[in-house]
Structures are given as structure tokens and as C-alpha cells.
Backbone bond lengths (Angstrom), bond angles and torsions (degrees), N, CA, C in turn:
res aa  C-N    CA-C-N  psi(-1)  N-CA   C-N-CA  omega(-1)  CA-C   N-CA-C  phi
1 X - - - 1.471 - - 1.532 109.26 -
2 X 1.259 126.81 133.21 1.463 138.33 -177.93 1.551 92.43 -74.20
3 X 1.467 91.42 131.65 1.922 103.91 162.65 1.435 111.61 -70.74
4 X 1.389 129.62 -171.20 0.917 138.45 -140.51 1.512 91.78 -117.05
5 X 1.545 82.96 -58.39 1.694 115.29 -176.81 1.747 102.92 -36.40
6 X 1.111 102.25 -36.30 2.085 106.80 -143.10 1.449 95.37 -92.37
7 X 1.467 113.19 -19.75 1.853 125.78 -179.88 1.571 107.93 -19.56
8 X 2.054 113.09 -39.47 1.223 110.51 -177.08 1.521 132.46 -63.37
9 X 1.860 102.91 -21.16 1.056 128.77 -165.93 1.612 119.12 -93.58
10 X 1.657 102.74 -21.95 1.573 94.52 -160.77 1.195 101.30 -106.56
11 X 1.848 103.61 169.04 1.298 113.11 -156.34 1.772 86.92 -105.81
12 X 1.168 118.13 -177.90 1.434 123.20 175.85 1.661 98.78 -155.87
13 X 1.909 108.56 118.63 1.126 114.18 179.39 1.516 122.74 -67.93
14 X 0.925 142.24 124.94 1.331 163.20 -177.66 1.727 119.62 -79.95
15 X 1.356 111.68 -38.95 1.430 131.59 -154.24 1.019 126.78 -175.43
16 X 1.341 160.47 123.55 1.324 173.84 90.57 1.302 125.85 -8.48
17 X 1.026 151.43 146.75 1.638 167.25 -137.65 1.493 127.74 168.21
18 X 1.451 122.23 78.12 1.779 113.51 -164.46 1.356 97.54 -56.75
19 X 1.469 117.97 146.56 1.630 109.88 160.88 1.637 113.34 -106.21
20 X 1.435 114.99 -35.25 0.820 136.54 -145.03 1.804 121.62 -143.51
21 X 1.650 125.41 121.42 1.400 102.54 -177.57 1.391 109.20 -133.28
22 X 1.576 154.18 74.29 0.974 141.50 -137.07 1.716 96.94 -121.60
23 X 1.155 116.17 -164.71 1.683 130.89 -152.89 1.641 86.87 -69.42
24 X 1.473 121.14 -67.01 1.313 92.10 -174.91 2.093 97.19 -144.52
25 X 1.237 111.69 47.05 1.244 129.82 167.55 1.939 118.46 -127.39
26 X 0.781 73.69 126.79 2.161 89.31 -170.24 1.274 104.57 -120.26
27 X 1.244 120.10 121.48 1.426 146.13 160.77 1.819 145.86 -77.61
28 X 0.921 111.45 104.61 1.941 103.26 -153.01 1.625 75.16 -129.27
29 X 1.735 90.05 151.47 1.668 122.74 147.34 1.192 95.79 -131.62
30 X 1.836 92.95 117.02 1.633 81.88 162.30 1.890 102.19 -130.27
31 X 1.776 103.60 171.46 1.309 93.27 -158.07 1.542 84.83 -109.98
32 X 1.477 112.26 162.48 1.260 116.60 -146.70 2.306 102.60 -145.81
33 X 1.223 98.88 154.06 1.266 92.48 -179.79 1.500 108.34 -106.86
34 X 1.166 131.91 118.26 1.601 126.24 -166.41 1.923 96.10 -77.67
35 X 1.318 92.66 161.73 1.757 105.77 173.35 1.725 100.70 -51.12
36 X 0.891 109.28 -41.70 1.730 95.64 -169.89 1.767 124.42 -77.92
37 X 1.334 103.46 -9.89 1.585 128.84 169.19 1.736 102.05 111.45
38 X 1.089 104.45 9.49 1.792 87.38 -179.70 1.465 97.74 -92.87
39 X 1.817 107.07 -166.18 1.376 97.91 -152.77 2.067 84.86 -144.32
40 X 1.050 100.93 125.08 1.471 116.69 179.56 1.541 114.60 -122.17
41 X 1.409 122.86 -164.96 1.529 123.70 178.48 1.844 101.16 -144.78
42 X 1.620 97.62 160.58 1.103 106.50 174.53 1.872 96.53 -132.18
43 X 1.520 93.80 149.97 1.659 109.25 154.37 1.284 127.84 -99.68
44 X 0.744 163.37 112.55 1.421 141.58 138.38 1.700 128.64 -140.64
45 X 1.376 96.05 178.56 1.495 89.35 178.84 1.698 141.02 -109.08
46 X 1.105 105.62 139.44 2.063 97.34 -168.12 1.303 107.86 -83.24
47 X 1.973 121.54 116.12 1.019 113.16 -168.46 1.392 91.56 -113.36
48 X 1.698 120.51 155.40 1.506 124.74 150.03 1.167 140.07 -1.04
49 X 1.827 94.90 -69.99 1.570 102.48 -171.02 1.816 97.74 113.09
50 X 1.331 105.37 146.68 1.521 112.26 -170.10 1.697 108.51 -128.44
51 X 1.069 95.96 -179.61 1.376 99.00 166.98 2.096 103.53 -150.06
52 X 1.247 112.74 133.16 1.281 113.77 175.12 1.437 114.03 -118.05
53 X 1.221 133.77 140.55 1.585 143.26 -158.74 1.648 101.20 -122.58
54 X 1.414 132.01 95.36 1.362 117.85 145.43 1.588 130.90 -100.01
55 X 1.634 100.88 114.63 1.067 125.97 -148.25 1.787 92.65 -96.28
56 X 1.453 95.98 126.94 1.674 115.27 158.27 0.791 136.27 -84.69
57 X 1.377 127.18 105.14 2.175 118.17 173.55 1.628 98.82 -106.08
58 X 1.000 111.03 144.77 1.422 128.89 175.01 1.256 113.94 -118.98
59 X 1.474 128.88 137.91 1.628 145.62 -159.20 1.556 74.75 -96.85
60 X 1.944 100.30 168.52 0.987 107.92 147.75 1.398 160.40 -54.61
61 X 1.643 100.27 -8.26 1.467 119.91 -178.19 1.582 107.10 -84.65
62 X 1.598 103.84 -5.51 1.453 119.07 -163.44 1.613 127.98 74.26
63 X 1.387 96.86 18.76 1.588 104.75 177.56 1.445 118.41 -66.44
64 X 1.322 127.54 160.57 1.436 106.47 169.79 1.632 107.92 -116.51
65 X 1.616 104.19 142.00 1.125 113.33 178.76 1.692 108.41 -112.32
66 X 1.685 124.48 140.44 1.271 112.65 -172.64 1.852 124.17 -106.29
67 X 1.049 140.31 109.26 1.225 144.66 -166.44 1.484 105.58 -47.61
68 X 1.242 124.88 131.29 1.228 131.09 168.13 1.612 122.07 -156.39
69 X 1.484 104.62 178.33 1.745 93.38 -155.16 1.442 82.76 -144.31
70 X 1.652 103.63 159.11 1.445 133.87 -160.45 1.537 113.04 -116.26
71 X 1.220 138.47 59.94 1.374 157.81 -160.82 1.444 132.44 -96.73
72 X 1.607 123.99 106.37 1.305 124.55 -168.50 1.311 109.27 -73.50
73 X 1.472 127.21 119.40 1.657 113.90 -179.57 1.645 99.89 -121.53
74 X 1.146 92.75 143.53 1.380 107.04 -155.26 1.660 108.57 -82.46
75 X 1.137 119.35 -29.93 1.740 122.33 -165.88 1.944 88.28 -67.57
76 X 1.497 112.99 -41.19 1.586 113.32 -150.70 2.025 87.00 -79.84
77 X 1.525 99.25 -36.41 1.704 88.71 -149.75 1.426 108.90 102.93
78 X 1.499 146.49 30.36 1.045 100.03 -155.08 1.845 93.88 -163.49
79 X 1.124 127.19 104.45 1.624 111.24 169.28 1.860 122.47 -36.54
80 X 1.374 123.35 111.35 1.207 92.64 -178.38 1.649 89.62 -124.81
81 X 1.514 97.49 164.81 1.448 106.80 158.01 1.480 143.28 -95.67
82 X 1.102 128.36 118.36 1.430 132.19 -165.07 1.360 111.26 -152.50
83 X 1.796 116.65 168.74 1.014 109.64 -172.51 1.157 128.98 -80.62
84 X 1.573 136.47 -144.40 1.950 111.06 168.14 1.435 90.57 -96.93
85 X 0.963 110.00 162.90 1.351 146.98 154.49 1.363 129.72 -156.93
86 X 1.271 121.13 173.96 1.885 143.22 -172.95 1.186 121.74 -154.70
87 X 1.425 140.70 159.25 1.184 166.69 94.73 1.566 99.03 20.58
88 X 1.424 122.16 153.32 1.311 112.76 150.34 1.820 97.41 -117.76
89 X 1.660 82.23 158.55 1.607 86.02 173.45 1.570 115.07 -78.27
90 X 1.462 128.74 -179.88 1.043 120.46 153.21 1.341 131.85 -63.38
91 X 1.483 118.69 128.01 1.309 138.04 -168.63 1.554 122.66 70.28
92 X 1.315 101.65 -4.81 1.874 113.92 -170.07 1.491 119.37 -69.18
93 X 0.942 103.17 133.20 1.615 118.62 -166.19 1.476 97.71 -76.98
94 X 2.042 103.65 128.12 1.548 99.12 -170.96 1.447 126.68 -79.08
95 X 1.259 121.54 -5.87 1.269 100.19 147.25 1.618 139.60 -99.85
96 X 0.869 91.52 18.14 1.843 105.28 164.46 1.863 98.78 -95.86
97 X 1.126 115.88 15.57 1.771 102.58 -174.73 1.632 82.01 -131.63
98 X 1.246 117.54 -4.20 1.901 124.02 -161.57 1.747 84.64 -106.55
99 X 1.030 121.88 -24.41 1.449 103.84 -178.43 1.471 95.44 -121.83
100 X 1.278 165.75 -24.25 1.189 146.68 150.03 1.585 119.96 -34.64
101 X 1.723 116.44 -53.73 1.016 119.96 -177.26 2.154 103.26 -65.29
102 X 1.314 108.44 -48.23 1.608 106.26 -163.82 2.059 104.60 -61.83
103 X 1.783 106.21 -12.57 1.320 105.70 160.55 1.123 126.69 -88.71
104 X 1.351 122.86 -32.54 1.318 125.30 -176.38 1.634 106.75 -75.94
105 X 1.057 129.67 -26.48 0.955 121.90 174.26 1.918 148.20 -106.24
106 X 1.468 95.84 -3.13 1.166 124.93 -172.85 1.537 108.09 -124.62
107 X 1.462 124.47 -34.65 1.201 133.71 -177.94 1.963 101.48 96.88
108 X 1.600 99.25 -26.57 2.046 89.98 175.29 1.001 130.45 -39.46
109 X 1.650 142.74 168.51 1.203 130.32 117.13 1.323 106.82 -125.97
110 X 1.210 116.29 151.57 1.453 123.78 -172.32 1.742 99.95 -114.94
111 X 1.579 108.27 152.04 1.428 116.66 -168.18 1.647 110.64 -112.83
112 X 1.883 91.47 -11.02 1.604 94.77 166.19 0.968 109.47 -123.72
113 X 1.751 128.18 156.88 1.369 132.40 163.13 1.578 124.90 -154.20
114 X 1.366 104.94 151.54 1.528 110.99 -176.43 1.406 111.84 -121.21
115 X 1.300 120.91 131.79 1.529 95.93 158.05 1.694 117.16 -90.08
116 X 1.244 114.18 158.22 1.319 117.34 -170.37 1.597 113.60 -114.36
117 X 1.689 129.84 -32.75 1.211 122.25 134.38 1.743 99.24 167.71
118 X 1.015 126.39 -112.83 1.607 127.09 -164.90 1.513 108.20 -159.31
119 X 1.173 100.39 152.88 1.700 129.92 170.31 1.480 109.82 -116.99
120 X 1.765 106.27 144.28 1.506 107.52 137.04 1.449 108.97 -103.59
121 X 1.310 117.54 121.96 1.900 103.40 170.98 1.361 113.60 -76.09
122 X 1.119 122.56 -24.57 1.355 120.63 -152.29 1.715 115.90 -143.16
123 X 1.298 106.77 38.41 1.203 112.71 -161.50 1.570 123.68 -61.38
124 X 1.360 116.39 0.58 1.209 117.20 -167.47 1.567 112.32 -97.37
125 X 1.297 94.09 -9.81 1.606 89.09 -173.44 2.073 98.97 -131.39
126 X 1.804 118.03 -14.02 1.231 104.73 -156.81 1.431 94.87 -145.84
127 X 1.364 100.81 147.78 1.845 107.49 -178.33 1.404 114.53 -69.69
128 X 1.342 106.90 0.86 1.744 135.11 -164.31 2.027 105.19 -37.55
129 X 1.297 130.60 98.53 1.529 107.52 166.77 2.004 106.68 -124.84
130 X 1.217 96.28 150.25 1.275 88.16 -174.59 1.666 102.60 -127.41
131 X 1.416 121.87 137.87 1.344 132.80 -169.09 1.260 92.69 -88.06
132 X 1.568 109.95 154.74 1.373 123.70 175.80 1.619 112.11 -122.42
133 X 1.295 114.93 131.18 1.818 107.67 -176.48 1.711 78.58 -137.88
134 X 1.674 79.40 160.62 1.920 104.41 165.97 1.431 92.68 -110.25
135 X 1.603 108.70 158.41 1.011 134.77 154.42 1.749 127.41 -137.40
136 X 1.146 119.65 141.37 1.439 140.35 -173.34 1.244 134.43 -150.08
137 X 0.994 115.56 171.53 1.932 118.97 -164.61 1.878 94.10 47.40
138 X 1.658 99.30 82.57 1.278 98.88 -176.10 1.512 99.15 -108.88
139 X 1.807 117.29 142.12 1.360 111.66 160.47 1.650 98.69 -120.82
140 X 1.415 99.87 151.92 1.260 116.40 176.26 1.667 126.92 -100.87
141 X 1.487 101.84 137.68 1.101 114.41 -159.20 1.708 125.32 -122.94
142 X 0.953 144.38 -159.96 1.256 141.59 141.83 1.496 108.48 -57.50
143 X 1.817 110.93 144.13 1.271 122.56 174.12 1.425 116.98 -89.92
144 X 1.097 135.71 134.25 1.421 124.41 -172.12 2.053 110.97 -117.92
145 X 0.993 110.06 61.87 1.670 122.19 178.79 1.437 120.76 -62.04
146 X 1.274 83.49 134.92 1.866 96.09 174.31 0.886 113.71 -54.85
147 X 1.334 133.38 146.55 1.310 140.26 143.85 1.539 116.84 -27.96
148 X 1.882 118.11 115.81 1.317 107.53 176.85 1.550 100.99 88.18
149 X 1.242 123.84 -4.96 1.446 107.42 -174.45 1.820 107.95 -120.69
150 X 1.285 111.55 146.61 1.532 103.17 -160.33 1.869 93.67 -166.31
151 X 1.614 85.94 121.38 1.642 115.36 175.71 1.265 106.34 -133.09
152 X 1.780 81.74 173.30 1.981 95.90 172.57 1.771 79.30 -133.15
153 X 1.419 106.26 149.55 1.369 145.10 176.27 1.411 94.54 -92.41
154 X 1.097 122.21 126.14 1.646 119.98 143.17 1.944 101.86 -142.70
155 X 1.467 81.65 -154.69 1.909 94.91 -173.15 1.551 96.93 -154.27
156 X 1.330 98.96 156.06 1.891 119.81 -168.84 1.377 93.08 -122.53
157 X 1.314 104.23 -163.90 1.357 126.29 158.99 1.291 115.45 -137.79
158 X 1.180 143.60 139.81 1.262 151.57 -160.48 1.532 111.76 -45.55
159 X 1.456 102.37 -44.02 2.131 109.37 179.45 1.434 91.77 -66.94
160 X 1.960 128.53 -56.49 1.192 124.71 -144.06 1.769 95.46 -68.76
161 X 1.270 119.98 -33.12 1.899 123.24 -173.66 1.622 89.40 -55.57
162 X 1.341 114.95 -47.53 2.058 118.53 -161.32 1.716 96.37 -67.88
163 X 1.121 115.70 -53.53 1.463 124.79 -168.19 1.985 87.25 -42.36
164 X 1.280 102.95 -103.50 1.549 127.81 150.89 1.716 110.96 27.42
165 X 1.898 103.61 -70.02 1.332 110.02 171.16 1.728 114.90 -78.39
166 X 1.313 109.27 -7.02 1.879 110.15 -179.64 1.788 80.44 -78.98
167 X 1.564 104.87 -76.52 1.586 105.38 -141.67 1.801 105.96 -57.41
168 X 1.795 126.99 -3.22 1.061 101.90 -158.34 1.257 140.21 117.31
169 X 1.743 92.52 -25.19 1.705 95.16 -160.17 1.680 89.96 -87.09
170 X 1.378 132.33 -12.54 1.342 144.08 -175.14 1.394 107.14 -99.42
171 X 1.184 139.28 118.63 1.284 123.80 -178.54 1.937 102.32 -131.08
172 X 1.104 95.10 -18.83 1.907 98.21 -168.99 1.561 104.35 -58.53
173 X 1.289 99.66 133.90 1.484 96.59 166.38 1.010 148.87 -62.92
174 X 1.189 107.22 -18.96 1.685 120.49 -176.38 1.240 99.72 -78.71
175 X 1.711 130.94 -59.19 1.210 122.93 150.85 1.401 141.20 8.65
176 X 1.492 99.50 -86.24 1.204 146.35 -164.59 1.841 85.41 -55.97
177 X 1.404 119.49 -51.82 1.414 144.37 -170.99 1.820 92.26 -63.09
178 X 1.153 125.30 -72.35 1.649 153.98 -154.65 1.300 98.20 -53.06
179 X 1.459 119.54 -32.35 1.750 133.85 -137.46 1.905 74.85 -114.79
180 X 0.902 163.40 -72.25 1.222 173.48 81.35 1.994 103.52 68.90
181 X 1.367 113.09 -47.55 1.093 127.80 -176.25 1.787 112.62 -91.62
182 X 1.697 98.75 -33.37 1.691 102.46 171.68 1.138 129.03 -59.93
183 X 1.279 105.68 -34.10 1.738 132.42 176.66 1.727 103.92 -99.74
184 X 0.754 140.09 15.68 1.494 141.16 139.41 1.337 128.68 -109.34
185 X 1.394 102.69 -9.97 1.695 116.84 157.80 1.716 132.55 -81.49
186 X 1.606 93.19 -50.64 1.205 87.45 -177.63 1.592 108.42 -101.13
187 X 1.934 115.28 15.69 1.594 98.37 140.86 1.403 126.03 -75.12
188 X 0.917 108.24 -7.01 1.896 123.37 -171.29 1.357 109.56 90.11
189 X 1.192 117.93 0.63 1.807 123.11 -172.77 2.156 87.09 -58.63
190 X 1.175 119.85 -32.01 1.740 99.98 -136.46 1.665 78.98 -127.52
191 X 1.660 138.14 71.58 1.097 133.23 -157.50 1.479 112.79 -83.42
192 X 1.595 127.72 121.26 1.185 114.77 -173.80 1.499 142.63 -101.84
193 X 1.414 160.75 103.60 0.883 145.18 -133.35 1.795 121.26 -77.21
194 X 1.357 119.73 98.79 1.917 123.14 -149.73 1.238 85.14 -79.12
195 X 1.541 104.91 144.45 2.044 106.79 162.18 1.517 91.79 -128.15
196 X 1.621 129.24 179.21 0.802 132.57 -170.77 1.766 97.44 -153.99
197 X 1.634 113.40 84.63 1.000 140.82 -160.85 1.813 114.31 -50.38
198 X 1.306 94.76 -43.90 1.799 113.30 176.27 1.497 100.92 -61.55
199 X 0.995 119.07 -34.03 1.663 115.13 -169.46 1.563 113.34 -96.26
200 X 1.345 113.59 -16.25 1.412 120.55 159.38 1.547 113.48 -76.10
201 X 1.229 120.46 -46.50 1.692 125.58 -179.84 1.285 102.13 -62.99
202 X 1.703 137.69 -45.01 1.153 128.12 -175.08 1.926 110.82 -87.53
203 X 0.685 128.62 27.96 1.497 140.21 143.70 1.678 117.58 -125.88
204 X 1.021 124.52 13.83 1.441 132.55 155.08 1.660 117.83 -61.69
205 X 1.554 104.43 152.39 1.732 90.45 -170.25 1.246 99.54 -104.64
């Protein structure tokens, strides 16, 4: 619901225009009434919605080490590193798309999980939000990849991900976002509530 307060701020759509309809990206101009009464346009695009997984392994000393993946994306040019994430399907519950994707793509599964909360990355142009969950007590498994789709798995350490996002070598946002939440988690500043999903389904009626 729009505040009252924000009346100065918001736009009010006027009109619609598809531009665009692809596999799972949608395209609108729509024309819009600005706060002051004139009349302008917007572009952008209607995305899904995601889900992103930063996954914890811990050594025996109990350190934590963070799962991450090595990915050519094509708009930048550019291998980058980030954590897993996905698409959600239609109607799919996000953590059933938070543990499909952290298998399909890493080979993990984790037996605990939190969610930690949401992003817009890109709000200026896309309805784009992507959920954020932890995962832990990970065992590793076979990777199960899309067709056409091709990574490398590795692991950081929590300073080496920060280093990484200072010097550059990290640039993705969601990341950039994820790395922000690792270090406010595991100071205890950002405390999260763990469930352990398998053990709820197997006492389900």
C-alpha cells in the first residue's frame, strides 16, 4: 500500500506497451504520470524472481569456508565469481528452488537452512528480486547441470570473498550483496533463524 507521506514521490501508470516477450524476460513501456502532473515513460523489464544460496563448509578447526562458482556470462564477456543461484519457477516455493539450484549446481545438499532476506539489484530498469538463504552441514554429491550450462565449483574464505569484492576481482551484485550478510552473520550482529527442512517433511502427516 502507498503511504500517504510518499504521494510526492510516486509515479502512477497511465499506459502500457509490450516491447518485448522472451523465454523468461518481458518487456513493457509504460507511460506514466509524474508527481508534478506531467506525463513521461518508463522501460523496463518483468523478471521471475531468483533465489541465491550461500553455502557454508566448515574445516575441522570449525572455520568457515564459502561455496562458490566460476561462470561465463555472456552480456559482460566475462568469467565471474559468485555464489549459486536460480530463477524461480512459476509458483515455486523459494526454498525448494534454494535447494534444487545449490544441487544442481554445486553437487551439495545442505541439511540446514536459513533464509536471510531479499534484494532488488537492478531496480531501475527490472522487477528483478532475488532471495537470499544460508546453507550448512553440507554433503557433497553429484552435480546435476542444465543443458548448455557449464561452471567450476570452488571455495573462499570469508576475508579472501571481502579481499576479492575490495580489489574487483568480484563484481556481481548479488555477491557483492551475499558477502555483506556473511560478515554480519558470522559476527553474530545479523542472527539467523536455521531449520532443517528433511526433518520437518519426515514428521509431516
Amino acid at each position: 500500500m502507498l503511504k500517504d507521506k510518499d504521494a510526492h514521490l510516486i509515479e502512477i501508470q497511465t499506459g502500457r506497451e509490450e516491447l518485448f516477450k522472451g523465454r523468461f524476460l518481458h518487456a513493457f513501456c509504460d507511460a506514466v504520470r509524474l508527481p508534478d502532473g506531467r506525463s513521461s515513460s518508463r522501460e523496463y523489464l518483468v523478471h521471475p524472481g531468483a533465489v541465491m544460496v550461500i553455502p557454508l563448509l566448515y574445516d575441522l578447526a570449525g572455520k568457515p569456508r564459502l561455496v562458490l562458482e566460476r561462470q561465463y556470462r555472456y552480456p559482460v564477456e566475462q568469467v565471474m565469481i559468485e555464489f549459486p543461484a536460480g530463477k524461480l519457477e512459476p509458483g515455486e516455493d523459494r526454498l525448494v528452488c534454494a535447494r534444487r539450484e545449490l544441487k544442481e549446481e554445486t553437487g551439495y545438499s545442505a541439511r540446514e537452512w536459513a533464509r536471510a532476506g531479499v534484494i532488488h539489484p537492478v531496480i531501475s530498469y527490472s522487477t528483478e528480486f532475488i532471495e537470499i538463504w544460508f546453507a550448512r552441514s553440507l554433503t557433497l554429491g553429484e552435480r546435476q547441470l542444465d543443458t548448455g550450462e557449464f561452471l567450476d565449483v570452488i571455495t573462499a574464505t570469508p576475508d579472501e570473498l571481502a579481499q576479492w569484492c575490495r580489489d574487483g576481482r568480484v563484481t556481481d551484485a548479488k555477491t557483492v550483496a551475499g558477502m555483506l550478510w556473511v560478515q554480519n552473520v558470522l559476527s553474530g550482529a545479523w542472527p539467523l533463524d536455521w531449520m532443517a527442512p528433511e526433518a520437518t517433511e519426515a514428521v509431516s502427516p
